[in-house]
C-alpha positions as CSV (number, residue, x, y, z in Angstrom):
1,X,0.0,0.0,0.0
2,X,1.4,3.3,-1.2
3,X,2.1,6.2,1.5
4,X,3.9,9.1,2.6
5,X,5.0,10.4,5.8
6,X,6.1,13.8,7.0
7,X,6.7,15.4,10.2
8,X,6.8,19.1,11.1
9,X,6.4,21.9,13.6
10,X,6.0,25.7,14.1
11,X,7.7,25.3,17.6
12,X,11.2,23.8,16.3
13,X,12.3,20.8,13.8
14,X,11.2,17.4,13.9
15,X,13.2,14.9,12.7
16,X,11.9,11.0,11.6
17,X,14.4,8.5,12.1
18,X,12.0,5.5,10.7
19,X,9.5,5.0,13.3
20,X,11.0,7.6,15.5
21,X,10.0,11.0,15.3
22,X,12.4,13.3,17.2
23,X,11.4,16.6,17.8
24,X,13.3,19.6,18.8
25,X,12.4,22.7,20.6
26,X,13.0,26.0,19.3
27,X,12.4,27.9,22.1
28,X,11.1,27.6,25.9
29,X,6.9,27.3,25.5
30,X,4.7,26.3,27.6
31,X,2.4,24.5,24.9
32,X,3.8,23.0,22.0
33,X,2.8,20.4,19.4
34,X,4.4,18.4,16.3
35,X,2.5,16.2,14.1
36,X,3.4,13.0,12.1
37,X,1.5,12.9,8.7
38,X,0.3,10.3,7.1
39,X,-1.2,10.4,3.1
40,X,-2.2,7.8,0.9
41,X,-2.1,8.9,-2.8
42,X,-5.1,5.9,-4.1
43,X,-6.9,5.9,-1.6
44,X,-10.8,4.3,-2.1
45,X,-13.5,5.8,-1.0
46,X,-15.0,2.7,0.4
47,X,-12.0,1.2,2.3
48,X,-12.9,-0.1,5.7
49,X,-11.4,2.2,8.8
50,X,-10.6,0.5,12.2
51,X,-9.5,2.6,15.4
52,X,-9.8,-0.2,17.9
53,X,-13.0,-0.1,20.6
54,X,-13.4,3.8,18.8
55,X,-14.1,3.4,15.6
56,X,-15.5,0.0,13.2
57,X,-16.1,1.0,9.4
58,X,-15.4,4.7,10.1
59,X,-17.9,4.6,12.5
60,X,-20.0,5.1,9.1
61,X,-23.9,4.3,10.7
62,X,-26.6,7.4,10.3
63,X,-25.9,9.3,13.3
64,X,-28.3,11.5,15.5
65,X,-28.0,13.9,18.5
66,X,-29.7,12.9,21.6
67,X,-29.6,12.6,25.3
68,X,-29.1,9.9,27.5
69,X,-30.6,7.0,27.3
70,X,-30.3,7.4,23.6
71,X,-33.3,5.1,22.1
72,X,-35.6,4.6,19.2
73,X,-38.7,6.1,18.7
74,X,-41.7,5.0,17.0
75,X,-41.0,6.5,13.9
76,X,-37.0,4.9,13.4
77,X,-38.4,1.6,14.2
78,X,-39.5,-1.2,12.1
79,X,-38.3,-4.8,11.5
80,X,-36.2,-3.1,8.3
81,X,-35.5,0.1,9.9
82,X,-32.0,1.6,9.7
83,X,-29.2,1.2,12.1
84,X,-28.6,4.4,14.1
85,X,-26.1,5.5,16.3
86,X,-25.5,8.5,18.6
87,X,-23.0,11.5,17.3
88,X,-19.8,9.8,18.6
89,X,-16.6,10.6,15.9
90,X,-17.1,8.8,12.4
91,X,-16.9,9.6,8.5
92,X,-20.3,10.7,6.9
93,X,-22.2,8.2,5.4
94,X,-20.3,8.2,2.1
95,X,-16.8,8.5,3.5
96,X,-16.3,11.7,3.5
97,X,-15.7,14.0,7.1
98,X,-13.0,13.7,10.3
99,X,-12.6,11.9,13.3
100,X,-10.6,13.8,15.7
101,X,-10.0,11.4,19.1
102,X,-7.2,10.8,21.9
103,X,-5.2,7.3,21.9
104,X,-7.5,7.5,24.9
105,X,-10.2,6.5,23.2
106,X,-8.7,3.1,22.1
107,X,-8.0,-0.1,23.1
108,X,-4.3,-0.1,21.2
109,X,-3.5,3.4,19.7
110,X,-3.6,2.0,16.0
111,X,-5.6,2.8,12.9
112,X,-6.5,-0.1,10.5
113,X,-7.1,0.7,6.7
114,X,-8.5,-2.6,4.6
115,X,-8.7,-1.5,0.7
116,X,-11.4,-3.9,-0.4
117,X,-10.6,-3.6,-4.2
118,X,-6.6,-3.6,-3.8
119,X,-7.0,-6.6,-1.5
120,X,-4.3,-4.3,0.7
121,X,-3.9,-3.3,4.5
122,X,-2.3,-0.9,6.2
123,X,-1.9,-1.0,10.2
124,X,-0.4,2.5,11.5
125,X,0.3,2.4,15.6
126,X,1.7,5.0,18.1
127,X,2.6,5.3,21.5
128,X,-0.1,6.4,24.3
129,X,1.0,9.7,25.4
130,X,3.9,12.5,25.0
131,X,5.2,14.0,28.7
132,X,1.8,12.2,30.2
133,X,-0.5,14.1,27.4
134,X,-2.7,11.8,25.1
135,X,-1.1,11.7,21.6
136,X,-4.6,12.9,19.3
137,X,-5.3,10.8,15.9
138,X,-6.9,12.7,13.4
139,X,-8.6,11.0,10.5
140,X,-10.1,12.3,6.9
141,X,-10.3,10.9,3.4
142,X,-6.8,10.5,2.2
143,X,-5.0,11.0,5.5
144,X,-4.0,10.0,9.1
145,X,-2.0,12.7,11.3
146,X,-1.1,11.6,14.6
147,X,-1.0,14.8,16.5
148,X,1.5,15.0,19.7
149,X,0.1,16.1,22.2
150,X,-3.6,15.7,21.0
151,X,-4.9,19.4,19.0
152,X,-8.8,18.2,19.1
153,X,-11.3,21.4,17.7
154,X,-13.9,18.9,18.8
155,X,-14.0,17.1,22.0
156,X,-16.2,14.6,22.3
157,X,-18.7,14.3,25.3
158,X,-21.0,11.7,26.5
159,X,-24.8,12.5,24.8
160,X,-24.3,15.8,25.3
161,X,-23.1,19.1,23.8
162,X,-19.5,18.6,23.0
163,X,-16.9,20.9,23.3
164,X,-14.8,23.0,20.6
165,X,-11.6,23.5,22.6
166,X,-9.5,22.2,25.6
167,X,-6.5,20.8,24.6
168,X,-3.0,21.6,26.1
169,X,0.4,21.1,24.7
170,X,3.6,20.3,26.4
171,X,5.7,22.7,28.0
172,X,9.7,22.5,26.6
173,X,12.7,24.2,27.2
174,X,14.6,25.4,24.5
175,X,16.7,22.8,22.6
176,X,14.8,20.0,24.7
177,X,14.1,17.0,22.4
178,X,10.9,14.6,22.5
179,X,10.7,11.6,20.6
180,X,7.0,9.7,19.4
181,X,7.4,6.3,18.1
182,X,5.2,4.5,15.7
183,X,4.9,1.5,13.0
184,X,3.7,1.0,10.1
185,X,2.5,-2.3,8.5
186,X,1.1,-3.6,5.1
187,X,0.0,-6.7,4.3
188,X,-1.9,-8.2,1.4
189,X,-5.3,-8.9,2.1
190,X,-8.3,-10.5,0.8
191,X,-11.1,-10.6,3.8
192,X,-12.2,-9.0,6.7
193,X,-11.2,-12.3,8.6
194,X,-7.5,-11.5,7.3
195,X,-7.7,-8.2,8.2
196,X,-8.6,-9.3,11.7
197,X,-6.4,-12.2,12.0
198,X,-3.3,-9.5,11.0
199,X,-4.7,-6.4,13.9
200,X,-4.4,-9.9,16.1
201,X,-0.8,-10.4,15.6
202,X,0.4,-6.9,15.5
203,X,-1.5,-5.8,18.1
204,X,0.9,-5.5,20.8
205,X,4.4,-5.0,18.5
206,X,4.6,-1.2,20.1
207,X,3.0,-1.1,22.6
208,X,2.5,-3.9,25.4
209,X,3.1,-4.6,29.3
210,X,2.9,-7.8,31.6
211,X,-0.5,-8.3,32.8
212,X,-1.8,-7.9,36.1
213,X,-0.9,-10.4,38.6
214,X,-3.1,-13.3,39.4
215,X,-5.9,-12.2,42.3
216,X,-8.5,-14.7,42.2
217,X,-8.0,-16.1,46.0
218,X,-10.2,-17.9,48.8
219,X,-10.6,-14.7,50.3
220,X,-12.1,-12.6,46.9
221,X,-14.3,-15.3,46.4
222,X,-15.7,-14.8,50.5
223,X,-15.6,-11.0,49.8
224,X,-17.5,-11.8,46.7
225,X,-19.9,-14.2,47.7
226,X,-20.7,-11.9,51.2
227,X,-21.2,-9.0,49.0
228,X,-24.0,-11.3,46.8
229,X,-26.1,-12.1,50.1
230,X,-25.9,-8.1,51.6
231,X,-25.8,-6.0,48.9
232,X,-27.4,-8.1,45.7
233,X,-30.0,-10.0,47.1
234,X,-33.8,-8.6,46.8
235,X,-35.4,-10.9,49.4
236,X,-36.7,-12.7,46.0
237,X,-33.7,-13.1,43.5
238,X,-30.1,-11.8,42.8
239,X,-29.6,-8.7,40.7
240,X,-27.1,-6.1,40.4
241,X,-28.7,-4.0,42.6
242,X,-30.8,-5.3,45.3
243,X,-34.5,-4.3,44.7
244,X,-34.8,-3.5,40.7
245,X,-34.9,-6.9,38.6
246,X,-32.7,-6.9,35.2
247,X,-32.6,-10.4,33.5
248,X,-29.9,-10.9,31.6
249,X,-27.2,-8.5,30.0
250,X,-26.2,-7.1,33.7
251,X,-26.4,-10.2,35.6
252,X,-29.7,-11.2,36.6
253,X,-30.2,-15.1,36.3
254,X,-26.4,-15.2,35.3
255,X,-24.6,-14.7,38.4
256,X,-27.0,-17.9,39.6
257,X,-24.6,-20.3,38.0
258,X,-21.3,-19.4,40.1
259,X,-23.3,-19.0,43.3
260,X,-24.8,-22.4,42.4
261,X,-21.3,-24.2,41.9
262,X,-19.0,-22.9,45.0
263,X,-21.3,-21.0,46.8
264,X,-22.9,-22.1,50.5
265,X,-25.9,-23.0,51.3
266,X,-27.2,-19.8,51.6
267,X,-26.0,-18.6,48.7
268,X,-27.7,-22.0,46.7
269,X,-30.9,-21.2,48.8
270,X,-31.2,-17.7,47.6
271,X,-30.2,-19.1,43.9
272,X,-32.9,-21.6,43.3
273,X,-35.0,-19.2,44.3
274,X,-33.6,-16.6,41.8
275,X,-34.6,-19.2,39.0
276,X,-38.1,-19.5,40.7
277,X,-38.3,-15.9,40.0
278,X,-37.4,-15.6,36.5
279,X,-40.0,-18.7,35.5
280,X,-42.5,-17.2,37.2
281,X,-42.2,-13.5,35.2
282,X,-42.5,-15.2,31.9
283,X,-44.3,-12.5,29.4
284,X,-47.4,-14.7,27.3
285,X,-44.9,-14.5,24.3
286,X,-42.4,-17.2,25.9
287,X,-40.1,-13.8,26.5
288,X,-39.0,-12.9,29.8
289,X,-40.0,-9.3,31.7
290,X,-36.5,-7.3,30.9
291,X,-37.0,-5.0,34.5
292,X,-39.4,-5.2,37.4
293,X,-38.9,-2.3,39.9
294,X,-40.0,-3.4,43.4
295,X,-42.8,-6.0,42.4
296,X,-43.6,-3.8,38.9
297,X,-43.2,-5.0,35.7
298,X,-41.2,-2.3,33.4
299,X,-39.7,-2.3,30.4
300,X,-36.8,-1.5,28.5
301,X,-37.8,1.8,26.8
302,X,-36.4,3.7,28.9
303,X,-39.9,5.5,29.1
304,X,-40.2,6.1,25.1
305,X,-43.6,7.2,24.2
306,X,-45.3,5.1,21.5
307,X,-42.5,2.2,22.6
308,X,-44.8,0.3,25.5
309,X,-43.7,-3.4,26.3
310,X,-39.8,-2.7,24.6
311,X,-38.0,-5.9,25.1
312,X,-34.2,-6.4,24.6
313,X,-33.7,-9.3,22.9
314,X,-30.7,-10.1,24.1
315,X,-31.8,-10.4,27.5
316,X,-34.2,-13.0,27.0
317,X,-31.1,-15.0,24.9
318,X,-28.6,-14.8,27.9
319,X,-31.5,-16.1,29.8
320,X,-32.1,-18.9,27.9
321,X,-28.3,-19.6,27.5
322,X,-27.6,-19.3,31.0
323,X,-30.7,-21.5,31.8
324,X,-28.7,-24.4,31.1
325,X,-25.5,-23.8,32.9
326,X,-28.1,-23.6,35.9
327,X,-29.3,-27.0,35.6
328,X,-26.1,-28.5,35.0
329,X,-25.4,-27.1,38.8
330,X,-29.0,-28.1,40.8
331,X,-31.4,-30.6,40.4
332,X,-34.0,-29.1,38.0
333,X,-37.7,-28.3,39.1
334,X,-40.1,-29.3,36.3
335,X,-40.8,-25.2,36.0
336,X,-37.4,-24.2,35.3
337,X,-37.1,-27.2,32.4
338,X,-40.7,-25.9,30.9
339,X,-39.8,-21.9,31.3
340,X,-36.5,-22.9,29.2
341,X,-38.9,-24.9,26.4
342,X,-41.0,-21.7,26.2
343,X,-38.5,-18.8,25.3
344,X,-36.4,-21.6,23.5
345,X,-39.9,-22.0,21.3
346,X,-40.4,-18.3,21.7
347,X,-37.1,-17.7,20.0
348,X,-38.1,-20.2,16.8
349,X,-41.0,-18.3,16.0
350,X,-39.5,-14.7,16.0
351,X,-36.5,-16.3,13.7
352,X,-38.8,-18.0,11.6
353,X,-41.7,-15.4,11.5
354,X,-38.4,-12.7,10.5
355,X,-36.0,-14.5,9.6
356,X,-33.7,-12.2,12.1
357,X,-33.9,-11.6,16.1
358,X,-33.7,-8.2,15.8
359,X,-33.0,-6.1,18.4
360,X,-35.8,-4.7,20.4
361,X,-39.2,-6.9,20.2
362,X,-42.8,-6.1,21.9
363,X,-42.6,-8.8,25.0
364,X,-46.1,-9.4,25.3
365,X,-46.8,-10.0,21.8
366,X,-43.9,-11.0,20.6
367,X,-43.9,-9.2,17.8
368,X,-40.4,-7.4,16.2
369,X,-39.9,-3.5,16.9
370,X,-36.7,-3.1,16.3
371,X,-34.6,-5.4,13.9
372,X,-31.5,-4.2,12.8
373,X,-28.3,-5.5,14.9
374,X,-26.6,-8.4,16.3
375,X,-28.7,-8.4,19.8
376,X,-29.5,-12.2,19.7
377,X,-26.3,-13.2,19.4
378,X,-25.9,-15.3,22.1
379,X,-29.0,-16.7,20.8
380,X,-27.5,-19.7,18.2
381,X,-26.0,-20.9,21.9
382,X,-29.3,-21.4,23.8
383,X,-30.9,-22.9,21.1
384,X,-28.1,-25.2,20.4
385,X,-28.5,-25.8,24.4
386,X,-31.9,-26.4,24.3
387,X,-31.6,-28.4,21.1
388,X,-29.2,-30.6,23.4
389,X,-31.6,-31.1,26.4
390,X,-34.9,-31.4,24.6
391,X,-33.6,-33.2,21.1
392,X,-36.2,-31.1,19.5
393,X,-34.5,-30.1,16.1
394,X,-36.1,-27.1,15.5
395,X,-33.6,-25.4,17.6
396,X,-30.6,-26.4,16.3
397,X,-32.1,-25.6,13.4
398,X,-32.3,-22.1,13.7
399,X,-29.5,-22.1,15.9
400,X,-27.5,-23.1,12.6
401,X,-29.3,-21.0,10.5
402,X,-29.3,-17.7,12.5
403,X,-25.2,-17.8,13.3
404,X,-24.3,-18.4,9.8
405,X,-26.8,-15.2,9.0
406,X,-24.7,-13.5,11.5
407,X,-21.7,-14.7,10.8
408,X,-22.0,-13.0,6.8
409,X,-23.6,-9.9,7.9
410,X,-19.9,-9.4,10.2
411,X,-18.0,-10.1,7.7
412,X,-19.7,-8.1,5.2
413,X,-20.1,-4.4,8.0
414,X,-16.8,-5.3,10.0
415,X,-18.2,-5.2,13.0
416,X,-21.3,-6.5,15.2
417,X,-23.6,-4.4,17.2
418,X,-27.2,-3.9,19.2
419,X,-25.7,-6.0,22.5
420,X,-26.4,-2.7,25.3
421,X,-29.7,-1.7,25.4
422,X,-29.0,1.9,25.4
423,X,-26.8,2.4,22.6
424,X,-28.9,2.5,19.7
425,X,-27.0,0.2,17.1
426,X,-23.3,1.6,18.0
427,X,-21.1,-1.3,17.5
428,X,-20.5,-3.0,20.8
429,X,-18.1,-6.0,21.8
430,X,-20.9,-7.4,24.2
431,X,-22.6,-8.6,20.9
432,X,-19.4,-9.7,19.3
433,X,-17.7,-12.1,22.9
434,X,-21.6,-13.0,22.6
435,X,-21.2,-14.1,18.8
436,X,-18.0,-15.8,19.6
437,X,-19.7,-17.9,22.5
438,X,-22.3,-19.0,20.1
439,X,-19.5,-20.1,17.6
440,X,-18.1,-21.8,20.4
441,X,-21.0,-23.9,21.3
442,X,-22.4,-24.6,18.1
443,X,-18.6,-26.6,17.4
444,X,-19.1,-28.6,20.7
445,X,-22.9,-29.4,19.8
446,X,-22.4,-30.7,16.3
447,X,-18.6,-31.2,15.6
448,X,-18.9,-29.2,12.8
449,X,-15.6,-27.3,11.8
450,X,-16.6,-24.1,10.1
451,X,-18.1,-22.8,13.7
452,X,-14.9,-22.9,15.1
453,X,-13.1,-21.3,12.0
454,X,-15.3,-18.5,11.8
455,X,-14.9,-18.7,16.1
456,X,-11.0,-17.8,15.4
457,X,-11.9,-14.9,13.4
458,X,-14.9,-13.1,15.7
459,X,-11.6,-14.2,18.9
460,X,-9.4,-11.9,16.9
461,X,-11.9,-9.0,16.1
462,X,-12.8,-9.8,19.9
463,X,-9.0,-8.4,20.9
464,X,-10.1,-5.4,19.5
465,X,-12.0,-4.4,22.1
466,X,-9.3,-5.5,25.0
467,X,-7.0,-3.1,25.8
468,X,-3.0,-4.2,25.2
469,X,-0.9,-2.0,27.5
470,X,-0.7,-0.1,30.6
471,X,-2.5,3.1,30.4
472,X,-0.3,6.6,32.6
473,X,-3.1,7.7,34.1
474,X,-3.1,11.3,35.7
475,X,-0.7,11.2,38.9
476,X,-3.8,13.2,41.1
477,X,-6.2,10.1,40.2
478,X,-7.8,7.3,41.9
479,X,-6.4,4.3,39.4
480,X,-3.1,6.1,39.5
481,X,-3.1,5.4,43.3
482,X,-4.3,2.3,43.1
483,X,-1.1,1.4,40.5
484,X,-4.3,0.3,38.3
485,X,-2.9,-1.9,35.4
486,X,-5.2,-1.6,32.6
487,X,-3.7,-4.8,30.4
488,X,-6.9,-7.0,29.8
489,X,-9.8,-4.6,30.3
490,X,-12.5,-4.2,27.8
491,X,-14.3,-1.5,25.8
492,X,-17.7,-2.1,25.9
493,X,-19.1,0.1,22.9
494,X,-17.9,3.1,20.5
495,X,-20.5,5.7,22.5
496,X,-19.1,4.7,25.8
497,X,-15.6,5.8,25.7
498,X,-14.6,3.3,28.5
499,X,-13.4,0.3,29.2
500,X,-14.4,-2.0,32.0
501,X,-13.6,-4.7,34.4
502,X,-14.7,-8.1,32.3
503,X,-17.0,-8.8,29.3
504,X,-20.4,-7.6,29.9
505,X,-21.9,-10.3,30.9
506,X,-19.7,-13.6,30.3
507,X,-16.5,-15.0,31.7
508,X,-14.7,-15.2,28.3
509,X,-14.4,-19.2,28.7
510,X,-15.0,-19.9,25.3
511,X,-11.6,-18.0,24.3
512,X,-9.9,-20.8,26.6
513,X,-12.2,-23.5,24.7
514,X,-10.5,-21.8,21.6
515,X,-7.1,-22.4,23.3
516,X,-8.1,-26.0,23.8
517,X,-9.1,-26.8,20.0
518,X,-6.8,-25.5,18.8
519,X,-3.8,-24.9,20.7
520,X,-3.0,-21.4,19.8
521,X,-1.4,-19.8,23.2
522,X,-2.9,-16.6,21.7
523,X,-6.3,-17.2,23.0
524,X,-5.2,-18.4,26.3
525,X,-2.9,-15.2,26.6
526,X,-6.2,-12.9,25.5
527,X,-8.5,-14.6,28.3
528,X,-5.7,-14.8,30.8
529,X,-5.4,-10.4,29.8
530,X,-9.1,-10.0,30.5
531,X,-9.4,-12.4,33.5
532,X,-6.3,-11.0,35.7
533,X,-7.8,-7.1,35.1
534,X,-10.8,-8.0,37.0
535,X,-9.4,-8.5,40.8
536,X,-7.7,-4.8,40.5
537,X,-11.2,-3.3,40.4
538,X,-12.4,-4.9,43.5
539,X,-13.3,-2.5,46.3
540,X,-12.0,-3.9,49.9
541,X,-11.5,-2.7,53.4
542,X,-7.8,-3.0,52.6
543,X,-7.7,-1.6,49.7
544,X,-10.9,0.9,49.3
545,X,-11.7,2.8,45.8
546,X,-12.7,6.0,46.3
547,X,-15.5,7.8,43.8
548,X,-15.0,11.3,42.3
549,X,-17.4,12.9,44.0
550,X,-16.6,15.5,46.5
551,X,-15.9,14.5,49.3
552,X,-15.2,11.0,47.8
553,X,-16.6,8.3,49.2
554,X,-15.2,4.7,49.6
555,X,-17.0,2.0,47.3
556,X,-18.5,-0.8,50.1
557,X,-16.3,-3.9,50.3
558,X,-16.6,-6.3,47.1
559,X,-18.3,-3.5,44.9
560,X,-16.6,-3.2,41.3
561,X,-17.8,0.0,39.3
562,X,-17.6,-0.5,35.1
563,X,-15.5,2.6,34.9
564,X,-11.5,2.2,33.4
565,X,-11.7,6.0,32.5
566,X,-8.6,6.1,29.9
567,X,-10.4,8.8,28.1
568,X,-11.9,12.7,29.0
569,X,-15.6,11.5,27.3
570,X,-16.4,12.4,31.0
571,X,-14.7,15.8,31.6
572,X,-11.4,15.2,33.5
573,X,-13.2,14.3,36.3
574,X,-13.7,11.1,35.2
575,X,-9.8,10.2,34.2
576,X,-9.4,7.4,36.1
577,X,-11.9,7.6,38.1
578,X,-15.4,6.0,39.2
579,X,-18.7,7.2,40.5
580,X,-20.3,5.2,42.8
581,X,-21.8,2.3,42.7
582,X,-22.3,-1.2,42.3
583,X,-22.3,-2.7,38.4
584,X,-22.4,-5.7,36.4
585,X,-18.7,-6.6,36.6
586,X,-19.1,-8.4,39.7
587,X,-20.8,-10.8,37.9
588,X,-18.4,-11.4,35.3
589,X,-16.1,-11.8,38.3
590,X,-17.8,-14.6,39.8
591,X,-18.4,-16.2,36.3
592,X,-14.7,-16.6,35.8
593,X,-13.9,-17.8,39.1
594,X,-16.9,-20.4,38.4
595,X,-15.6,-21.3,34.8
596,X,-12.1,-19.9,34.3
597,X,-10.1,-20.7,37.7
598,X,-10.8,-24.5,37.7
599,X,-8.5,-25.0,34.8
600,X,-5.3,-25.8,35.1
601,X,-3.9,-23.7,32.5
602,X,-5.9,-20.8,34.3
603,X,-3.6,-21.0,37.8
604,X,-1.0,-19.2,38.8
605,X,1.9,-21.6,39.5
């Protein structure tokens, strides 16, 4: 792939010494910048643009400006409606535009370039920061300037108005030198999946650090398990938050399965009667009630008008896919086994009625309201569950049917999407670990060998999302004090410009099933990355977290907040910071203790 690169200045001389740019101050400043630049003379129009967890196709979706909780409205919805996404950074629709963001915003500082018709690739990385400013990576048709320190004209800010300026340069003394590194790479390339499988190797050739050490210990697991039975438990089931009911996606009727396997009897107690609860608020379509607020039956519309009875679709599929890890860990009651038959039934007719999941579907009814994104994609995996315990072959069926469906439409958009339920259709990794998990399962249910070829390619798309090195955060922050190691956490979506303690909401096991078909040490280092970040996060009495708030206040013991703040999509408030709160992570926690720490290759010798 043909390119140039030049360096230059207005505050001294810059200097590239192949993949080292040197610059050198002309005189004493207290803000200064250089800038590497990057042009491609054939560029095409329609080449696919990758910023890891930032940007997926040029972040290329319809975008429109509203508040939080961004959602649909009557009027964008329909089974055939278009994807939309919130304003975050992206190209126009056609290509054309800017994407000004931070290496903050990323989970490697990198910019991927597939030329479709050239069958070429171009992979272009940079350090994180210069003198513990963010470097900025500006993007437009034709060009990539990596901008040291950042020089943003538009900041971006979470669902809100953003902001115009704010950027600082570095202060220098006269004749001081600072040096940026970067790489570039080209390959040939003929897929998406190539592309992928190339980001995968590469990822970590500039930039990379040892992982956190291993934290998953007797006494977490107590702290863990306490926390459960204080904090999490209703009086009727086991949520994230004691009091409001969330199946799926956060942890409701998922954090059952650890508490089933290694917890007490209290814990097992409180468990079974968890799955009591979510068979017995079972919507007439087969569905399951996504949120019931102290006995009340809600809804996921966040309070939409004209969008009455919005049902995530994904929450009814991690449900139904959790349903059987359940009742692999307690004897079954007859109503658990028929409340699985139902939403497993449920789920054939909206496939075949569709020919899609969708996204958002009327729970009552049944009917689809939403339909454009990868929401059911843990969906093939309950079916192919189900298909397993009731040999009906309906399910594995669609199961089959629906992943292949899935598996084109990612390899045709470059990325997968609908997985939160308050992100419009943003691309998201919670659909795409989801995607993999289905891949996954679908190989051990029928032996077949393309499910865990295309798994491969969704693990390396996957590593995307997972941030590779250790981010400097700000020396007055809470994560600087903590010596937070940010090596395995995990974007979560392009809106949210975080990542997070874990894979919301799975333990990432079926990376270390990949490990163990096929022997690549790749997948076992990725899932060992994500796994070890978790413990860090943990709030104890020996080692509180303190919120930003003023006065901050110490997060209870065994709370874990979603917030790695690398970026300033929060003000700088938020660098490195959490609110305060309890969140889904602890869920994901206990998951891999429950599925990850039993296996050998999982143990810290």
């Amino acid at each position: 792939m043909e390119y140039l690169v030049k360096c230059c200045s207005k505050y001294g001389s810059c200097t590239d010494n192949g993949n080292n740019v040197v610059f050198k101050a002309k005189n004493t400043v207290d803000e200064a910048f250089f800038s590497i630049n990057i042009t491609f003379p054939q560029w095409e129009d329609d080449c696919y643009i990758m910023m890891p967890a930032c940007v997926y196709d040029g972040n290329k979706i319809k975008k429109i400006v509203r508040s939080y909780p961004p959602m649909y409205t009557p009027e964008e919805s329909g089974v055939d409606c278009i994807p939309l996404m919130t304003d975050v950074p992206g190209l126009l629709e056609d290509g054309s535009g800017e994407i000004q963001v931070t290496t903050g915003d990323m989970a490697t500082p990198c910019v991927g370039i597939y030329y479709k018709e050239k069958k070429e690739c171009i992979f272009i990385l940079t350090q994180q920061h210069i003198k513990g400013r963010n470097i900025g990576i500006t993007l437009r048709r034709g060009e990539v300037t990596l901008s040291c320190p950042a020089s943003r004209t538009r900041l971006y800010r979470f669902c809100q108005p953003h902001k115009t300026s704010g950027d600082k340069g570095i202060p220098v003394e006269a004749g001081e030198e600072v040096a940026c590194e970067y790489k570039i790479y080209t390959f040939d390339c003929r897929s998406m999946e190539e592309f992928y499988e190339r980001f995968f190797q590469i990822r970590k050739s500039l930039m990379s650090n040892p992982r956190a050490d291993f934290g998953y210990t007797k006494e977490l697991w107590d702290i863990m398990e306490k926390h459960f039975n204080e904090a999490n438990f209703s009086g009727e089931y086991y949520a994230e938050a004691s009091g409001v009911w969330q199946c799926g996606w956060v942890g409701g009727g998922m954090s059952t399965y650890p508490l089933l396997k290694y917890g007490n009897n209290l814990s097992r107690e409180r468990s079974v009667q968890t799955m009591d609860y979510v068979a017995d608020h079972q919507a007439p379509s087969g569905f399951y009630y996504g949120i019931i607020r102290n006995g009340v039956i809600s809804d996921d519309s966040f309070s939409t008008k004209g969008m009455e009875n919005l049902h995530l679709v994904r929450k009814s599929g991690d449900i139904l896919y959790f349903w059987f890890k359940n009742l692999s860990a307690v004897e079954p009651k007859e109503k658990w086994v028929e409340s699985a038959r139902k939403c497993a039934d449920a789920f054939v007719k909206l496939y075949r009625t569709y020919s899609k999941f969708g996204q958002f579907i009327n729970v009552i009814t049944g009917e689809m309201v939403v339909g454009c994104s990868t929401s059911g994609a843990i969906v093939p995996a309950g079916l192919a569950k189900a298909w397993e315990y009731f040999k009906n072959d309906d399910y594995i069926e669609v199961a089959k049917e629906s992943l292949e469906k899935y598996w084109c439409e990612f390899t045709e958009n470059g990325y997968t999407n609908g997985g939160p339920g308050e992100m419009l259709s943003a691309p998201d990794s919670e659909s795409a670990f989801a995607l993999l998990e289905s891949c996954v399962v679908l190989y051990e249910v029928t032996g077949e060998v393309k499910w865990l070829e295309y798994a491969k390619t969704l693990a390396h798309f996957c590593s995307s999302w997972v941030v590779t090195y250790s981010y400097k955060f700000p020396d007055w922050s809470e994560f600087a004090r903590l010596k937070i190691n940010t090596v395995g956490s995990v974007f979560a979506n392009v809106q949210n410009k975080h990542s997070a303690p874990g894979i919301c909401t799975l333990s990432g096991d079926s990376l270390l099933k990949l490990y163990k078909y096929t022997g690549d040490a790749e997948y076992l280092e990725l899932i060992k990355d994500i796994s070890y970040f978790i413990p860090q996060c943990v709030s104890t009495k020996k080692r509180p977290i303190y919120s930003w708030e003023k006065p901050p206040r110490a997060l209870p013991e065994g709370y874990i907040n979603e917030r790695v703040n690398m970026s300033d999509w929060e003000d700088d408030i938020g660098l490195g910071g959490v609110f305060y709160g309890t969140c889904w992570p602890e869920t994901s926690l206990t998951l891999s203790f429950a599925e990850l720490m039993t296996h050998s290759e999982m143990i810290e010798k």
